[in-house]
N, C-alpha and C positions, 0 to 999 in steps of 0.2 A: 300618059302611057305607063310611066314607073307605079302608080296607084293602080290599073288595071293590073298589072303584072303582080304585085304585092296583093290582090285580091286574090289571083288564080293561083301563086303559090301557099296562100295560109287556107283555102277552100278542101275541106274533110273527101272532093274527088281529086284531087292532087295525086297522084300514083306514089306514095311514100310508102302505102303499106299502114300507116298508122291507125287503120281502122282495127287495125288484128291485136291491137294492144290498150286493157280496160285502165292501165297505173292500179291495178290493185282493186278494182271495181267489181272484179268479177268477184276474188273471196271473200268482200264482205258481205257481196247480197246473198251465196251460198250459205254464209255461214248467220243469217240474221242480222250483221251489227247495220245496213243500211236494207231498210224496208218499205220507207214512205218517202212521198218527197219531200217532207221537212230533210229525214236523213240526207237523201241526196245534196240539197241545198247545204247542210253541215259539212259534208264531205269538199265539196266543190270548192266551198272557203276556206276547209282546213288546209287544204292543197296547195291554193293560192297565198294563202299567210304563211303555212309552216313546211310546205312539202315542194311539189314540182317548183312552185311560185316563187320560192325564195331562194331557190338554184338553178335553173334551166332559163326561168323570162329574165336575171340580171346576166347569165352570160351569155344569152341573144343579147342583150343593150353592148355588152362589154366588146364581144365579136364582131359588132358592125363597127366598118373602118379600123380594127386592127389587126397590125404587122404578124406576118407570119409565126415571131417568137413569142405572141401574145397568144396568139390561136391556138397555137404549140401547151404552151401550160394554162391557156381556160379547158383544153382537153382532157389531160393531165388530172385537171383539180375536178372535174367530173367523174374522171375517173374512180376518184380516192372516194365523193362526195355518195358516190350512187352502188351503197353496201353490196345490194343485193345481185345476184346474177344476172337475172334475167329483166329488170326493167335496164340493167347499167348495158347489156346488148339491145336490147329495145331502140334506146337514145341510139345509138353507133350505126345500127342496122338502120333506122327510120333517118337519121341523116345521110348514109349512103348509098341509099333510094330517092333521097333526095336530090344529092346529086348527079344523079345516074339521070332523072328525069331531066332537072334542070339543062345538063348536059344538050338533049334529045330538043328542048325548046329553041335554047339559047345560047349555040355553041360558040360564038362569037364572045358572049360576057364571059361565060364558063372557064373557056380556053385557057385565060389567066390570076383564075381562081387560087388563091393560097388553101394549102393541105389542110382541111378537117374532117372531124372523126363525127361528133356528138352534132344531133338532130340541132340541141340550141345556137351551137356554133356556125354551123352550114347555113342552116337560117337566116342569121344576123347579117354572114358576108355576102352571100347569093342578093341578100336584097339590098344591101348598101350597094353592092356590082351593077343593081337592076336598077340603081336611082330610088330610092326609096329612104326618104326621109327617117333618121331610126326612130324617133318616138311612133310614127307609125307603122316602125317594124316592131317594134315591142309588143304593141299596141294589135295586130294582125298575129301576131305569136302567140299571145297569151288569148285573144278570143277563138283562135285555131284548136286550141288545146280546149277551153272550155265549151264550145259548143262540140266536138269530139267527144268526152266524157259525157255530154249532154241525151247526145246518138245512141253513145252506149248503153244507158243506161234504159232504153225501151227496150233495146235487145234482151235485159238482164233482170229489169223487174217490170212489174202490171203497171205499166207506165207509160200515160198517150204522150206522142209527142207534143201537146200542147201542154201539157205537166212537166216534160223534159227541161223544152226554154222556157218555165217560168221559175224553174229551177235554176238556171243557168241565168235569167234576168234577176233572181234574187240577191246572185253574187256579186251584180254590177258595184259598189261598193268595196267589196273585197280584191275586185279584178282592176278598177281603177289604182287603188292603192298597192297592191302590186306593180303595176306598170309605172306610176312615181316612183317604188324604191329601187327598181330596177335599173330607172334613166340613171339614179346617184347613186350607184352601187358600184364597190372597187370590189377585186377579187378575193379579200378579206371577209366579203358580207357573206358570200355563199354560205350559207348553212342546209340542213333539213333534223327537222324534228318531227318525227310521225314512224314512232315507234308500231303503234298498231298497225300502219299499214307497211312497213319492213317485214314486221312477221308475216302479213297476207300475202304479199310476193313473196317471201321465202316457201308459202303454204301451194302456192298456185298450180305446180306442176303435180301434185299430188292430188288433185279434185278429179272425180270420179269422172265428170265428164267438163269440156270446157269451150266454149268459143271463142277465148280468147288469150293468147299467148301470155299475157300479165295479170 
């Protein structure tokens, strides 16, 4: 039961909202720097090695199974970690959608739920609450987020969705080892480096026209 429940919370019809947001997807296919699906496939794993992957999937590993004043400052350090406006609302908004649904499921686990803010956070604890093994919470988080970006990007460039996931199967390698440094990851590890895609969400609200909120 805990694996079917962990299925339907990391599944892209999940009511979070997170379809409305591309992490930056949208201004680089605007702007040319991702046009093919080699690009896509580069992007996917930049993400995973140096971007969402190496702040959001180790504090889902870090939030499942802890104490409130853990939940408290993996918040906090999201806070401080995620420069820009609007993807650092994204995370807060797509976890409190989160748990507004989870709520609506599963009022009984919910009811005594410890306070969080951030998408990775909610995540971690919702499904450690749900029985759900963490390495297969990590593990269901970070392919939630990769086949999402996957979705997207048919939306955003000439792209069948059978080029989407094999874009997203190219990352299998990238997406595994993400989910390793994540499970040994203290709150020290958080980092991001993806300078180019800070400027494209800082660029985002300014695009002529847009389908998606990041």
């Amino acid at each position: 039961m805990s694996l079917l429940r962990l299925l339907q919370l990391s599944d892209s019809a999940f009511p979070t909202g997170a379809y409305a947001f591309s992490d930056g997807l949208e201004t680089l296919t605007t702007r040319g720097a991702v046009r093919s699906p080699a690009d896509l496939t580069a992007f996917l794993a930049g993400q995973l090695t140096h971007g969402w992957g190496a702040q959001d999937a180790p504090a889902c590993a870090l939030a499942w199974g802890a104490d409130p004043g853990t939940l408290a400052e993996l918040d906090a350090l999201l806070d401080d970690l995620k420069l820009v406006p609007g993807p650092r609302a994204a995370s807060t908004r797509v976890g409190a959608n989160l748990r507004r649904a989870a709520t609506h499921l599963w009022p009984d686990v919910t009811a005594a739920l410890p306070v969080t803010r951030h998408h990775a956070t909610t995540f971690g604890t919702l499904a450690c609450a749900l029985g759900a093994p963490r390495e297969d919470t990590v593990t269901a988080f970070v392919s939630g987020w990769l086949l999402g970006r996957a979705t997207s990007a048919t939306r955003l460039m000439k792209l069948g969705g059978l080029d989407a996931q094999r874009g997203a199967a190219h990352c299998n390698g990238a997406a595994q080892a993400c989910i390793r440094a994540a499970l040994y990851a203290t709150p020290d590890d958080l980092f991001t480096f993806t300078p180019l895609l800070d400027l494209a969400a800082s660029e985002q609200p300014g695009l002529d026209a847009r389908l998606f909120q990041t």
